[in-house]
Residue frames relative to the residue before (quaternion, step in Angstrom):
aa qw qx qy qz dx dy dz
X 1.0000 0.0000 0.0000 0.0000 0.00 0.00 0.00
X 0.4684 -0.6909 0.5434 0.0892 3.23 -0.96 1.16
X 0.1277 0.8366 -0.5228 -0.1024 3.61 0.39 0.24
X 0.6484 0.5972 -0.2992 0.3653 3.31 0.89 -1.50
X 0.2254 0.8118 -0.3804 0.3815 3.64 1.30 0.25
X 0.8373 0.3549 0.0435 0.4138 2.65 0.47 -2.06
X 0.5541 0.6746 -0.3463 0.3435 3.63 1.25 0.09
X 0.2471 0.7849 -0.4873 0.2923 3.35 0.42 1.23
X 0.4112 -0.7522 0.3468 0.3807 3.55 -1.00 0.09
X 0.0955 -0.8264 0.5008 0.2390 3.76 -0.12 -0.03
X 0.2018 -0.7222 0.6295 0.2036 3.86 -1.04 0.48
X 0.6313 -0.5791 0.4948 -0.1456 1.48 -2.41 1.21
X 0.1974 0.8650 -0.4392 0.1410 3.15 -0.79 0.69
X 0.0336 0.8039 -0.5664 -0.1782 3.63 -0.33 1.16
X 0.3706 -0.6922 0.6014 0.1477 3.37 -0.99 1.08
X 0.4700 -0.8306 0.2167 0.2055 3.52 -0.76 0.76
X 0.3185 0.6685 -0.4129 0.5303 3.06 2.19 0.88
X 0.6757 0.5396 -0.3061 0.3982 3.70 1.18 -0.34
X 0.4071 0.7664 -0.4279 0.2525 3.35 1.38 -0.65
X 0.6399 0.3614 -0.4107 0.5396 4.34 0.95 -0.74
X 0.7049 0.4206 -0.3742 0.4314 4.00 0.34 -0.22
X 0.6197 0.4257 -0.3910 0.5310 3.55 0.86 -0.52
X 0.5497 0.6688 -0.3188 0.3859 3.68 0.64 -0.13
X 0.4556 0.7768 -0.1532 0.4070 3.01 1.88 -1.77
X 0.7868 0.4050 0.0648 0.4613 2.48 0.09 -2.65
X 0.5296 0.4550 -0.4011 0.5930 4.20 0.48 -0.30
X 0.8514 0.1346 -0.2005 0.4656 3.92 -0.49 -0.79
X 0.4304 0.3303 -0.5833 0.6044 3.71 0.58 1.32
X 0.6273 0.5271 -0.4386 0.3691 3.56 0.03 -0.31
X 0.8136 0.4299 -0.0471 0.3885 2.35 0.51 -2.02
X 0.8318 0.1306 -0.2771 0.4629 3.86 1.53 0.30
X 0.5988 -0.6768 0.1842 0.3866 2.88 1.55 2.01
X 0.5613 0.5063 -0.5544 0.3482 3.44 0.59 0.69
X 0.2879 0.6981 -0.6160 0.2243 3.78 0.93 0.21
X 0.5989 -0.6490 0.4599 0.0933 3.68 -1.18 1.56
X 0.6158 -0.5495 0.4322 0.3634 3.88 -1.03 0.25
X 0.8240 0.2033 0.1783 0.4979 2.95 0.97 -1.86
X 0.0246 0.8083 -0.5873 -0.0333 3.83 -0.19 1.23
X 0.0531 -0.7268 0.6228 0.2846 3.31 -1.14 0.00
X 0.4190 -0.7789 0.4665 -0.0091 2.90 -1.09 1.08
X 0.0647 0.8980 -0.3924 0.1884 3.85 0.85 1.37
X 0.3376 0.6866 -0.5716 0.2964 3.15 -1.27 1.54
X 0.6628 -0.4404 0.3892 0.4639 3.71 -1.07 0.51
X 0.6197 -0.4824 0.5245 0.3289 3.65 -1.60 0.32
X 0.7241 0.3877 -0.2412 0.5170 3.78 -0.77 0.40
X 0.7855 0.3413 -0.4468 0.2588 3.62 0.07 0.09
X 0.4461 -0.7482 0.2807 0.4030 3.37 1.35 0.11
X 0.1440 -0.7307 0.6203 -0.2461 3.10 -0.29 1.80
X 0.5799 0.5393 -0.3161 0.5224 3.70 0.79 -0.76
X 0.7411 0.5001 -0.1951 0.4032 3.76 1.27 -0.99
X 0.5993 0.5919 -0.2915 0.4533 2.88 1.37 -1.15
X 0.6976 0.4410 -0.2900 0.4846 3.60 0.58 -1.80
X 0.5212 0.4616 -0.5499 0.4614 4.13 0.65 -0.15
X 0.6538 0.4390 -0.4534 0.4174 3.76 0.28 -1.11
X 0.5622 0.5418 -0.3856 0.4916 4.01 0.64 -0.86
X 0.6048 0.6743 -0.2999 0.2993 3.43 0.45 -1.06
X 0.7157 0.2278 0.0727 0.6562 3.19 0.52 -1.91
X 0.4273 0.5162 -0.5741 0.4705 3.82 0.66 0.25
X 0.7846 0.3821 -0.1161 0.4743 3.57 0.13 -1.84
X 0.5310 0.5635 -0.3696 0.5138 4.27 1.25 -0.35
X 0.7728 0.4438 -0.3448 0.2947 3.22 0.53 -1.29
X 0.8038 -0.4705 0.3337 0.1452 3.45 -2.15 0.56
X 0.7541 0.1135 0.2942 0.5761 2.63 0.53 -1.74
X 0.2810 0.8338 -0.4745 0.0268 3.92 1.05 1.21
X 0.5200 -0.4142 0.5336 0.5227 3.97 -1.34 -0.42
X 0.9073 -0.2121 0.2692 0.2436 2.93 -1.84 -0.77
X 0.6304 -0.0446 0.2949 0.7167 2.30 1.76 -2.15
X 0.7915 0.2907 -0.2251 0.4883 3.04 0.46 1.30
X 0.2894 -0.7154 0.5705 0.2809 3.96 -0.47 1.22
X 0.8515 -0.3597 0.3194 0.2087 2.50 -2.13 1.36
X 0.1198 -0.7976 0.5455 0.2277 3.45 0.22 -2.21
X 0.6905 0.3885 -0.2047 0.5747 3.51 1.45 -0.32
X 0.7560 0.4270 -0.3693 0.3313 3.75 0.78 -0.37
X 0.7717 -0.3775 0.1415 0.4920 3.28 -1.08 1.13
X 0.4985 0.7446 -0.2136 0.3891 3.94 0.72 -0.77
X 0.8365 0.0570 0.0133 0.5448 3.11 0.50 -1.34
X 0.4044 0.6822 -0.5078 0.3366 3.19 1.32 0.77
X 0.6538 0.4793 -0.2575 0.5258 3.41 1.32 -1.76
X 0.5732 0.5802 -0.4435 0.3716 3.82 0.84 -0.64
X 0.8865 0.1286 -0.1331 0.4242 3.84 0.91 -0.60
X 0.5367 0.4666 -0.4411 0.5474 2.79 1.57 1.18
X 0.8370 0.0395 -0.1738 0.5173 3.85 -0.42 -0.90
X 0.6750 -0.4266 0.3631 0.4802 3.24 1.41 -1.18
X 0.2797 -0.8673 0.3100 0.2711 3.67 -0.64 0.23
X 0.4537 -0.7423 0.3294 0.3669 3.57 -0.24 0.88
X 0.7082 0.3436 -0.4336 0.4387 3.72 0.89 0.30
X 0.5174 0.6309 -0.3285 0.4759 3.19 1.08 0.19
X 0.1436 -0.7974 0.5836 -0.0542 4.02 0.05 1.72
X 0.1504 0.7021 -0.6892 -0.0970 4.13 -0.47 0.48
X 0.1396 -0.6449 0.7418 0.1198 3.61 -1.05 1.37
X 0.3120 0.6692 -0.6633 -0.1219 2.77 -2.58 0.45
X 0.7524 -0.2394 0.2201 0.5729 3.83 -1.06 -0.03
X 0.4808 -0.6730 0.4799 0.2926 3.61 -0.79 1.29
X 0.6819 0.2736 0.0224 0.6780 3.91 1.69 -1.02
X 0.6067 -0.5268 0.4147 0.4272 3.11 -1.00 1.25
X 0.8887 0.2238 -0.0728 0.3934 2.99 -1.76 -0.16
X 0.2070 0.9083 -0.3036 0.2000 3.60 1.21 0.35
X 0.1446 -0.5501 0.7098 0.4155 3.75 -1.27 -1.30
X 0.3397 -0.6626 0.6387 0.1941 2.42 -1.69 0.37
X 0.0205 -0.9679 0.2454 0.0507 3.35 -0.09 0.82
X 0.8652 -0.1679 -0.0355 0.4712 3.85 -0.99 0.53
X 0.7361 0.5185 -0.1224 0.4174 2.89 0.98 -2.06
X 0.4684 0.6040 -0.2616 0.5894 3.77 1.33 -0.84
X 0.8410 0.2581 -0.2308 0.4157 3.82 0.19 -0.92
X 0.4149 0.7254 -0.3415 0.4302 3.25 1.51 -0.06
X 0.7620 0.3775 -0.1230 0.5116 3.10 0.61 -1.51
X 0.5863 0.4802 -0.4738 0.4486 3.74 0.94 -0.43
X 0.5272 0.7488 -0.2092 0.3429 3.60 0.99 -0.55
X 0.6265 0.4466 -0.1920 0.6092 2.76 1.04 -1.55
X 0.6100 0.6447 -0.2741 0.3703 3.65 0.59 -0.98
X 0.5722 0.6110 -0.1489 0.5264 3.08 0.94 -1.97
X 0.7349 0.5160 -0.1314 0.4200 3.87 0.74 -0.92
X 0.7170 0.5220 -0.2251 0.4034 3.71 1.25 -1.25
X 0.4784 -0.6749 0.4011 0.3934 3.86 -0.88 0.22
X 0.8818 -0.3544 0.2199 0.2200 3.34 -1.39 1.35
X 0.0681 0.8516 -0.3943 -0.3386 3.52 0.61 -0.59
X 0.5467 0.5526 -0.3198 0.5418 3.49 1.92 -0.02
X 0.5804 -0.6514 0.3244 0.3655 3.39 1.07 -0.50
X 0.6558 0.5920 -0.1491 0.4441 3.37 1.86 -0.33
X 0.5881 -0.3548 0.1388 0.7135 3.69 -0.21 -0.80
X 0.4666 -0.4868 0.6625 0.3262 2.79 -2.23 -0.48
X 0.0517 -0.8849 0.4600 0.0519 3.79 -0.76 0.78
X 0.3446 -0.7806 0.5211 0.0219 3.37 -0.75 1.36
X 0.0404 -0.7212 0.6900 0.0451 3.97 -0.52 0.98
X 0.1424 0.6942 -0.7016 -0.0745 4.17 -0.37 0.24
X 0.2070 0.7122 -0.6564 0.1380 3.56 -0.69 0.65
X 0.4960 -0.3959 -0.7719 0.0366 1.28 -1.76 2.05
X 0.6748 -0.2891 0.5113 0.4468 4.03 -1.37 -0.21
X 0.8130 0.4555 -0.1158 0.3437 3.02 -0.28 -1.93
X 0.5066 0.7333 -0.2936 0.3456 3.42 1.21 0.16
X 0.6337 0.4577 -0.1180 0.6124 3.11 1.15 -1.66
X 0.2317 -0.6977 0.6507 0.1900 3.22 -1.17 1.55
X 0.8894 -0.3176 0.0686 0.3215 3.21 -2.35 0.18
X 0.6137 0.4939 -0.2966 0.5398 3.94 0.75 -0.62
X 0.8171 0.1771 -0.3633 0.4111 3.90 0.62 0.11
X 0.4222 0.5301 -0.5840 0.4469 3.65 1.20 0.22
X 0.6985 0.4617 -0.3673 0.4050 4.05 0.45 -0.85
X 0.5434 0.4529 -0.4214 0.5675 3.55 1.02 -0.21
X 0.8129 0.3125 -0.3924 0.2959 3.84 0.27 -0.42
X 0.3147 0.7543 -0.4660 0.3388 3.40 2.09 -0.13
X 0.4990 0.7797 -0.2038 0.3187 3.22 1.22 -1.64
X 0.7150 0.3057 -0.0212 0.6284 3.43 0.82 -1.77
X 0.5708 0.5909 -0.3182 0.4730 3.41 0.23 -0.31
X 0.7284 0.2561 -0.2485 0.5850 3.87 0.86 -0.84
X 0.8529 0.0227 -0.1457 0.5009 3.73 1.37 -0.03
X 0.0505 -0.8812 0.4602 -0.0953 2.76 0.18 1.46
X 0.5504 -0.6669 0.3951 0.3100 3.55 0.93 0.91
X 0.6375 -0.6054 0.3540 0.3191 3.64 -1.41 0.62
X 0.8099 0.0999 0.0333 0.5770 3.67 -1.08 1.28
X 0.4282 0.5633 -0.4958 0.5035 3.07 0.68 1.18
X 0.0439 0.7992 -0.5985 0.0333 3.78 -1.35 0.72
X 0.1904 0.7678 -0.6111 -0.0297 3.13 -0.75 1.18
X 0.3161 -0.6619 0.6527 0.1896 3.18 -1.77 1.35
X 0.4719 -0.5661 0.6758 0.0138 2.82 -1.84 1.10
X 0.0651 0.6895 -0.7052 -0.1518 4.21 -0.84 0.52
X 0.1407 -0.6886 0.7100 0.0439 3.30 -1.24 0.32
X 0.0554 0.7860 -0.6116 -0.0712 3.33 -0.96 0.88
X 0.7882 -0.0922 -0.1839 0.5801 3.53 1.62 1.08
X 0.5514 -0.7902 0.2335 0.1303 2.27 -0.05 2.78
X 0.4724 0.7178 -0.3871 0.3343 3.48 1.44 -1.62
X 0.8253 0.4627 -0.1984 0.2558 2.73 -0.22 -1.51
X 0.6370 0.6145 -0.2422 0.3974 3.75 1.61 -0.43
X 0.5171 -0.6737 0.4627 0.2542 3.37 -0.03 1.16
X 0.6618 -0.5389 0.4674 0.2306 3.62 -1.36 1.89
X 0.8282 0.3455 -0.3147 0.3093 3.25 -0.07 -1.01
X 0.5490 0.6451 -0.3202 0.4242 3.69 1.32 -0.40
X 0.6249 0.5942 -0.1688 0.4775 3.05 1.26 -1.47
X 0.6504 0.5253 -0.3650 0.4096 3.62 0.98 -0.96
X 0.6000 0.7267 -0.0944 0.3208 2.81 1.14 -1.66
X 0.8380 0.2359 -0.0454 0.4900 3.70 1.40 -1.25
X 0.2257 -0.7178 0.4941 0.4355 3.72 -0.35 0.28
X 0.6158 -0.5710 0.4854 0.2431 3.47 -2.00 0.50
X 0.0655 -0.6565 0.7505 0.0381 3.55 -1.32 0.67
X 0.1210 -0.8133 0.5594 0.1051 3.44 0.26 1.51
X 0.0046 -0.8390 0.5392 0.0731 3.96 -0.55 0.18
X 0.2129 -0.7664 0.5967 0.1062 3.74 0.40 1.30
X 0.5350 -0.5156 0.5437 0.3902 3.34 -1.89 -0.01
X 0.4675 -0.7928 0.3539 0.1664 2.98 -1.21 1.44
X 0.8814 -0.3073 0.1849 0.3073 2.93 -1.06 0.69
X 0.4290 -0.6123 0.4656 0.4735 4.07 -0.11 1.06
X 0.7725 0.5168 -0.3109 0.1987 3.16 -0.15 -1.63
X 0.5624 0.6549 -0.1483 0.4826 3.15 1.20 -1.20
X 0.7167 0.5209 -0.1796 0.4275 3.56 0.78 -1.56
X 0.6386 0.5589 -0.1888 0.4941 3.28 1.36 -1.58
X 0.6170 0.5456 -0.3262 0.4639 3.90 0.71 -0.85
X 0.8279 0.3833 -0.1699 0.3726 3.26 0.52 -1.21
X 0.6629 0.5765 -0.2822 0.3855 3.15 1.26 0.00
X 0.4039 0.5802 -0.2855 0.6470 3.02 2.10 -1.02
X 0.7437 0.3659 -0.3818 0.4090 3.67 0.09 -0.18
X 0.8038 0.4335 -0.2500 0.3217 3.11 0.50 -0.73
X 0.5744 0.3714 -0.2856 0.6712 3.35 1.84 -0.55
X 0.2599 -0.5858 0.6679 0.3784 4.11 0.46 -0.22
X 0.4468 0.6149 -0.6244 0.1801 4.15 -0.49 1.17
X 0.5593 -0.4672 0.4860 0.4825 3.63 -0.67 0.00
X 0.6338 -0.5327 0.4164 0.3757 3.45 -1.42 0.30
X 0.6511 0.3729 -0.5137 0.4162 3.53 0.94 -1.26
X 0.7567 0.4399 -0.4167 0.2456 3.91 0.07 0.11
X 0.5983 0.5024 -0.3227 0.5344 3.50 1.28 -0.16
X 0.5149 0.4240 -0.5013 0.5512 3.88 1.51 0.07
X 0.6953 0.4340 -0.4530 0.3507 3.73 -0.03 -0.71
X 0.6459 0.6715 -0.2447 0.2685 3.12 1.23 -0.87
X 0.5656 0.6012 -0.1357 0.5479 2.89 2.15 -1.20
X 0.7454 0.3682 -0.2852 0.4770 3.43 0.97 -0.43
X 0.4904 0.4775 -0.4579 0.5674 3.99 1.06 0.25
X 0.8297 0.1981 -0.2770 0.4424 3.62 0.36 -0.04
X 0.5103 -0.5863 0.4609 0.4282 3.62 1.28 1.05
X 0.7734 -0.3805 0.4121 0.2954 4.18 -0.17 0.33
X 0.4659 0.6753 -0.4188 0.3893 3.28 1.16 0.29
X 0.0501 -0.8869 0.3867 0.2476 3.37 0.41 0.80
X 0.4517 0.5830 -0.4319 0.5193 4.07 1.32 -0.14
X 0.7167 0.4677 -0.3154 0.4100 3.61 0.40 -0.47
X 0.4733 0.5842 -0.4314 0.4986 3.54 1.28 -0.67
X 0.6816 0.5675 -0.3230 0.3302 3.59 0.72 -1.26
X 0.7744 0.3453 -0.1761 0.5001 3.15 0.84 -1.51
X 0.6806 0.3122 -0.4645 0.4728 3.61 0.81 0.23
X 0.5130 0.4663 -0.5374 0.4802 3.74 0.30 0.49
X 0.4708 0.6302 -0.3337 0.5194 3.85 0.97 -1.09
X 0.8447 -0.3239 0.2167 0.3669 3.72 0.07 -1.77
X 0.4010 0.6930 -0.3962 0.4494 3.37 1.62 0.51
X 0.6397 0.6381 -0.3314 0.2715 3.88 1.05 -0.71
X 0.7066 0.4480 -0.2044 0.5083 3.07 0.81 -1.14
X 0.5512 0.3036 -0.5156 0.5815 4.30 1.02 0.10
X 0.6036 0.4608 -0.5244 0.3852 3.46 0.15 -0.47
X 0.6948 0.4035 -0.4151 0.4268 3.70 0.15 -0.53
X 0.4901 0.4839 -0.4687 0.5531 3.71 0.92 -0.95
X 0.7408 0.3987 -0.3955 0.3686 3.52 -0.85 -1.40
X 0.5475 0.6054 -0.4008 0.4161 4.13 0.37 -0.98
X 0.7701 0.4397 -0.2236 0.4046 2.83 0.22 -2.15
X 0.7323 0.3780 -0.4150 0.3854 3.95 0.52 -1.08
X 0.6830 0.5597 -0.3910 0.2594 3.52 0.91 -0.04
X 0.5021 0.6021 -0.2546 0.5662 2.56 1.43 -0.64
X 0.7444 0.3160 -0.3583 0.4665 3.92 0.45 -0.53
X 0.4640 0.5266 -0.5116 0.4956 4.39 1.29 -0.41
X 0.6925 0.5236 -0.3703 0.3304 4.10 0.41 -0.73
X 0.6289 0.2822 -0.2297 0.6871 3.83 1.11 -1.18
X 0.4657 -0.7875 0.4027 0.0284 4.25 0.30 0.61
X 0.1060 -0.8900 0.2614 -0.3583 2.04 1.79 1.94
X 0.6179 0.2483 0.3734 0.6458 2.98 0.73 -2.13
X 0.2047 -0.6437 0.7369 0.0276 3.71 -1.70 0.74
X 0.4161 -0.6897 0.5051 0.3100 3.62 -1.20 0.87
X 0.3146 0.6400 -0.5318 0.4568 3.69 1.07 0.95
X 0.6705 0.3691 -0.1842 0.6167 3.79 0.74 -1.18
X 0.6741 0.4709 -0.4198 0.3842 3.57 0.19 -0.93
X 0.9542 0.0523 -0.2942 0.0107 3.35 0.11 -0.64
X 0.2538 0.7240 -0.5471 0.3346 3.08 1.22 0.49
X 0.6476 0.3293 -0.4698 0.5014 4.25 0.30 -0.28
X 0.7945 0.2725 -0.3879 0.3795 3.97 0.47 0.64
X 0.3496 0.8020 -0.4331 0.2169 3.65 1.64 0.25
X 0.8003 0.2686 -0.1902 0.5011 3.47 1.16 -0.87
X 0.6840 0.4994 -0.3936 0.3575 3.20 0.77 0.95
X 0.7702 -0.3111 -0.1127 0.5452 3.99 -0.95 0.93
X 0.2637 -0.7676 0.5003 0.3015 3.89 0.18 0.15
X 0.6440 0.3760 -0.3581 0.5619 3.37 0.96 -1.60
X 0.7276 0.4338 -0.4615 0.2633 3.58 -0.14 -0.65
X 0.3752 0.7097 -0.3081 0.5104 3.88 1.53 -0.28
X 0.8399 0.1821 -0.1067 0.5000 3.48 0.35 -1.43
X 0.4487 0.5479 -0.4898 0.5085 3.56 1.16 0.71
X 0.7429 0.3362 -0.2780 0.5077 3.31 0.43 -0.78
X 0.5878 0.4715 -0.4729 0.4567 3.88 0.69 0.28
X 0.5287 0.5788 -0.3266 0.5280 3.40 0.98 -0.82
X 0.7303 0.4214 -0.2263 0.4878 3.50 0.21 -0.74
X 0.7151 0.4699 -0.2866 0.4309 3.16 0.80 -0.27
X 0.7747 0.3595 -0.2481 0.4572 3.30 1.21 -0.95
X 0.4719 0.4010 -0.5364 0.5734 3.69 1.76 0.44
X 0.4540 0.5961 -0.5160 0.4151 3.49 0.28 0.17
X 0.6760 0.3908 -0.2269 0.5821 3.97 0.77 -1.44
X 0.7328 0.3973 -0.4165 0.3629 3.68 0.49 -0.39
X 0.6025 0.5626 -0.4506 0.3427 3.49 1.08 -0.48
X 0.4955 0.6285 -0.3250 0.5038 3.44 1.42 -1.40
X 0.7820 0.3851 -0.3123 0.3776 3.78 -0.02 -0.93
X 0.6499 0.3123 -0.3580 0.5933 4.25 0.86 -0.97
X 0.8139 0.3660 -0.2915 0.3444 4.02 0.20 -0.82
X 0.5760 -0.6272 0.3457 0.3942 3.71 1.20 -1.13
X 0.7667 -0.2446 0.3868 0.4503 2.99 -1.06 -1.29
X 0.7407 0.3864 -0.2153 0.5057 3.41 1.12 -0.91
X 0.1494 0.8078 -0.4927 0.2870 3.63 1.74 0.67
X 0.2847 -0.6989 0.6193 0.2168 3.79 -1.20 0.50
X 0.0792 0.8429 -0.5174 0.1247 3.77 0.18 0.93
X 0.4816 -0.5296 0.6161 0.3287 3.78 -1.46 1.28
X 0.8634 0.1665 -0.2662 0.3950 3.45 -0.91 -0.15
X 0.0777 -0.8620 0.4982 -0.0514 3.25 0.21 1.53
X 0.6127 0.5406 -0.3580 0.4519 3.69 1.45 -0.76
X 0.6528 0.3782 -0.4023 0.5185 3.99 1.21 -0.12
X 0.1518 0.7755 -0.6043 0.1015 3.65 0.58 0.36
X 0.7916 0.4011 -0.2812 0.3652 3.68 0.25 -0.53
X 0.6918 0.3457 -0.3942 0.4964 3.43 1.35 -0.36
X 0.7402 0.2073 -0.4584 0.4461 3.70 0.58 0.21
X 0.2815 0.5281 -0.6492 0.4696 3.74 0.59 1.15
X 0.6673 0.4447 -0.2862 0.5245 4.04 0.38 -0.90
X 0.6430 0.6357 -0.2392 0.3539 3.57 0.70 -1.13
X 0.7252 0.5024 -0.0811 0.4639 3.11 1.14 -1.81
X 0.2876 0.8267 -0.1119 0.4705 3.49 1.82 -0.68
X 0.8707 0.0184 0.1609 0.4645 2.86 -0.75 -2.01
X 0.7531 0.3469 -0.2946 0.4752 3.90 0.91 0.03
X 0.6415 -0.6690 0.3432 0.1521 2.89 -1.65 0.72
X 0.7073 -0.5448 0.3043 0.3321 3.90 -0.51 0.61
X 0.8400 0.4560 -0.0819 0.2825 2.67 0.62 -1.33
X 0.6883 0.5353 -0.1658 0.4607 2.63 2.32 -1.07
X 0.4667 0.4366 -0.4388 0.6317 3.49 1.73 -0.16
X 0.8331 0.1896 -0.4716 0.2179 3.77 -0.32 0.53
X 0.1970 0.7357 -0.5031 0.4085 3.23 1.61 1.28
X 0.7636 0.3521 -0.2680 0.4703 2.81 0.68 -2.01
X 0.7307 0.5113 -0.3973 0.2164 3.75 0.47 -0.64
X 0.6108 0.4971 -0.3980 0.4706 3.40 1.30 0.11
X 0.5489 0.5597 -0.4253 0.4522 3.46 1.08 -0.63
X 0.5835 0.5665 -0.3565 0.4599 3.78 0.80 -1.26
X 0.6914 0.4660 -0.3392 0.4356 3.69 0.44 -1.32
X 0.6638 0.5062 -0.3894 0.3891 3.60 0.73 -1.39
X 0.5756 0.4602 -0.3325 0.5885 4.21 0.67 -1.05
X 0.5466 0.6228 -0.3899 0.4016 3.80 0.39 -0.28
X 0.7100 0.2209 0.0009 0.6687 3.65 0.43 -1.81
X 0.4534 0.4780 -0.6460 0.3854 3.80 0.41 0.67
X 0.6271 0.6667 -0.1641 0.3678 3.29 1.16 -1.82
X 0.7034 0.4443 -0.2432 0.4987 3.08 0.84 -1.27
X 0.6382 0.3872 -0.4398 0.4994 4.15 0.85 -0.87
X 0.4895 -0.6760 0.4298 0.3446 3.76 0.72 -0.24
X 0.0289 0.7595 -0.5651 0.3209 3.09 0.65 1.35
X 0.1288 -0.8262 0.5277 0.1491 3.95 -0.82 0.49
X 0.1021 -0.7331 0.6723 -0.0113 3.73 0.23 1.08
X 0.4309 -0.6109 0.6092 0.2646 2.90 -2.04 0.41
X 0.5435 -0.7584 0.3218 0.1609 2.89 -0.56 1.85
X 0.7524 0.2772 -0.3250 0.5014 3.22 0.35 -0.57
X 0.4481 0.5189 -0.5497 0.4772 3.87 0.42 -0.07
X 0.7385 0.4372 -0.3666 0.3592 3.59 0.27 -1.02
X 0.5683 0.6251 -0.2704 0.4618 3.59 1.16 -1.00
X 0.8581 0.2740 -0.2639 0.3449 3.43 0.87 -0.90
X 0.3606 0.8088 -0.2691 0.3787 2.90 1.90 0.26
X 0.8811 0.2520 0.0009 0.4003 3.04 1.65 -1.21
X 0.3923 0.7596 -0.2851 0.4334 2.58 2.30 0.64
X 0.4416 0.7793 -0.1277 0.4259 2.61 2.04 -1.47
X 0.6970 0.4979 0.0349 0.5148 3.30 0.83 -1.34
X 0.7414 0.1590 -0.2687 0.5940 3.32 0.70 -0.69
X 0.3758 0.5507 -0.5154 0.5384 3.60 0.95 0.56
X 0.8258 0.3710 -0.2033 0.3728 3.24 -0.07 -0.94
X 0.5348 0.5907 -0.5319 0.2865 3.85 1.04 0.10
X 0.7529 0.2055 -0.3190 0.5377 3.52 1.06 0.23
């Protein structure tokens, strides 16, 4: 086992939608009843990956507060410098990966070895839902012995998808999307924008407020491409033969989110109107025209078909991407 791999630093960060779960996680500590095994559950984008680091080096550190590591003892030095040797962060060797057997093996083996600080040992696997059927049973394994002063979080960004017996096995740190207001402040800070632009923002990324970042950062400008080519397959401009191959190698799921959103967008516009509340407020006029000239029934074809190719993606399933793309251009070509 390769451990020294894993010695890296990760950051922290308590974001201020976490402040009832970090609370959670401080008065289990803090009356020794903190569990083996947490799982740690919430949409993609609000930073869970941060949070479970603050746990990390919260529950690593030497010399902590109540609610809150030290930062100066030998501990949380290596944590925010090379890294800490009890401190294991699995994931997918390749984006969008598995995580697999051999991967949970070694954490195991890990999960098993003595402290080298003297304290716990700390697992981060993120996401769960990653690891197909031969490594969740290898982590069942750990999970029923998980060796003394040991903790492993679990992230889940879709709990479904996480095998019963794990789940039994771990308590929950549910972590909803936080709060608009909340979401909207912090973003306006962090991007300096006005609010009316960090709400619209908030609603193209469903409330994820990390994702606002990283799609203002680099999600804006495909979103306008992708819009713009839909918007040009509808007035028959362009054919979903040409269209997709210039979007096969790029986020798919994040592609068929923003179609989805668009085509509940055309359904609100069609049962409610004009005075419809709708996420993609800056295309109002092509799916006002859209909503018009196409049929009901056929925007909730395409929108279940979109969802189904969605949760294929998401069980890791490997379609051929651009077949799938032109599959559903095809379709959204055809709603008028």
């Amino acid at each position: 086992m390769n451990v020294a791999s894993r010695y890296h630093a990760l950051t922290t960060n308590l974001y201020p939608w976490f402040e009832p779960q970090w609370q959670r996680i401080c008065q289990l500590l803090g009356d020794q009843k903190l569990p083996h095994a947490l799982i740690v559950n919430g949409v993609k984008g609000i930073g869970k990956l941060h949070f479970a680091s603050s746990i990390a080096q919260l529950v690593l550190c030497q010399n902590r507060n109540s609610d809150a590591a030290c930062g100066a003892c030998r501990s949380c030095q290596l944590f925010t410098s090379s890294g800490h040797p009890d401190l294991y962060h699995l994931s997918p060797e390749d984006e969008g990966g598995q995580i697999k057997v051999d991967q949970v093996r070694d954490l195991s083996a890990f999960m098993q070895s003595t402290a080298q600080q003297g304290g716990y040992r700390v697992v981060i696997l993120d996401p769960v839902e990653a690891m197909n059927l031969s490594a969740s049973n290898a982590l069942l394994k750990t999970l029923e012995e998980p060796g003394r002063d040991s903790l492993l979080l679990l992230l889940s960004d879709q709990l479904g998808q996480v095998m019963p017996t794990i789940k039994s096995r771990c308590q929950r740190i549910d972590c909803p999307i936080p709060d608009q207001q909340l979401a909207v402040k912090w973003l306006e800070q962090q991007l300096s924008i006005e609010t009316q632009v960090a709400s619209q923002l908030l609603k193209v990324v469903h409330g994820a407020p990390l994702l606002g970042l990283n799609f203002k950062e680099q999600g804006q400008s495909l979103r306008a491409e992708f819009f713009l080519a839909l918007k040009s397959l509808l007035q028959r401009k362009s054919t979903a033969i040409e269209v997709a191959p210039q979007y096969a190698k790029t986020d798919l799921l994040m592609l068929l989110s923003w179609m989805y959103s668009l085509l509940v967008d055309v359904s609100k516009i069609h049962l409610i109107g004009a005075q419809a509340q709708i996420v993609n407020a800056d295309m109002v006029k092509m799916l006002s025209a859209l909503a018009k000239r196409s049929n009901i029934k056929q925007v909730y074809s395409l929108s279940d078909k979109v969802q189904q190719h969605r949760a294929a993606l998401l069980a890791h399933q490997n379609p051929n991407r651009q077949l799938l793309l032109e599959d559903l251009l095809l379709d959204w070509n055809n709603l008028i």
